[in-house]
C-alpha positions as CSV (number, residue, x, y, z in Angstrom):
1,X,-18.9,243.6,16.4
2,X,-18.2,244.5,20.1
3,X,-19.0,241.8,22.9
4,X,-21.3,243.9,24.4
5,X,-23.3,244.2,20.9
6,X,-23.1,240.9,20.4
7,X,-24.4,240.1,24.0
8,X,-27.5,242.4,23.4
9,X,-28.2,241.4,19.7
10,X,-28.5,237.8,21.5
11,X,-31.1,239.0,24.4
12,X,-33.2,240.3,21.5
13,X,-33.4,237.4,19.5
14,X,-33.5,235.3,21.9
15,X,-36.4,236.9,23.6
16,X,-38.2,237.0,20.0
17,X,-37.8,233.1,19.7
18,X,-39.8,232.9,23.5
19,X,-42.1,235.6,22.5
20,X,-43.2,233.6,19.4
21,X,-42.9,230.7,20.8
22,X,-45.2,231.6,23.9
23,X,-48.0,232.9,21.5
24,X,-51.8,231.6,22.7
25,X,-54.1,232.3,20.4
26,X,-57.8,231.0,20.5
27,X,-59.7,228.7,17.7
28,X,-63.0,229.6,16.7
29,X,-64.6,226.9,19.5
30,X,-62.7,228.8,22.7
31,X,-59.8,226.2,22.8
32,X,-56.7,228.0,23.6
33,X,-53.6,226.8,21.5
34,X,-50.1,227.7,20.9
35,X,-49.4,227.9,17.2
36,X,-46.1,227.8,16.6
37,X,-44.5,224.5,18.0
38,X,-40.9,222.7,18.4
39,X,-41.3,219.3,17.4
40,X,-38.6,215.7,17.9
41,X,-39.3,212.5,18.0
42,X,-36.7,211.8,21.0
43,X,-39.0,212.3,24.0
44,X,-35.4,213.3,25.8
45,X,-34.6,216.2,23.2
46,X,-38.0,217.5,24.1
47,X,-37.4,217.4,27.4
48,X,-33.8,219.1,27.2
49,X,-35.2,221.9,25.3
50,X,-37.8,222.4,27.4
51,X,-34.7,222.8,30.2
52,X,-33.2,225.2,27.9
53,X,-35.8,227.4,26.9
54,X,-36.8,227.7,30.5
55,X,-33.5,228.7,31.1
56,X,-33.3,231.3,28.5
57,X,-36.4,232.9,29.6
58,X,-35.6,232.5,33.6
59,X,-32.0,234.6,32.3
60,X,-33.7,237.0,30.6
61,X,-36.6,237.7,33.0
62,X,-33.6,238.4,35.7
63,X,-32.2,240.7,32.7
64,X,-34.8,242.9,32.4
């Protein structure tokens, strides 16, 4: 597999992964919720891949 191939088979799963993850969907009172959810127990994991994923979609969004 070619760099380039590689390069653009990670933009499209990585833009999946945010897609999914960014889903809102609505229960049957109103309340908006996103159902599908990253979980740790180390508050600083959580706030690293918070970093990350921000980053991914920040690089991506500049990507087109």
């Amino acid at each position: 597999m070619s760099l380039a191939s590689k390069a653009q088979r990670y933009d499209v799963l990585v833009k999946a992964l945010i897609e999914l993850l960014d889903t809102v969907e609505e229960t049957d009172e109103g309340r908006e919720f996103k159902p599908t959810v990253i979980r740790s127990c180390r508050s600083d994991h959580v706030t690293k891949l918070d970093q990350i994923l921000t980053q991914l979609k920040s690089t991506l969004e500049d990507n087109g």
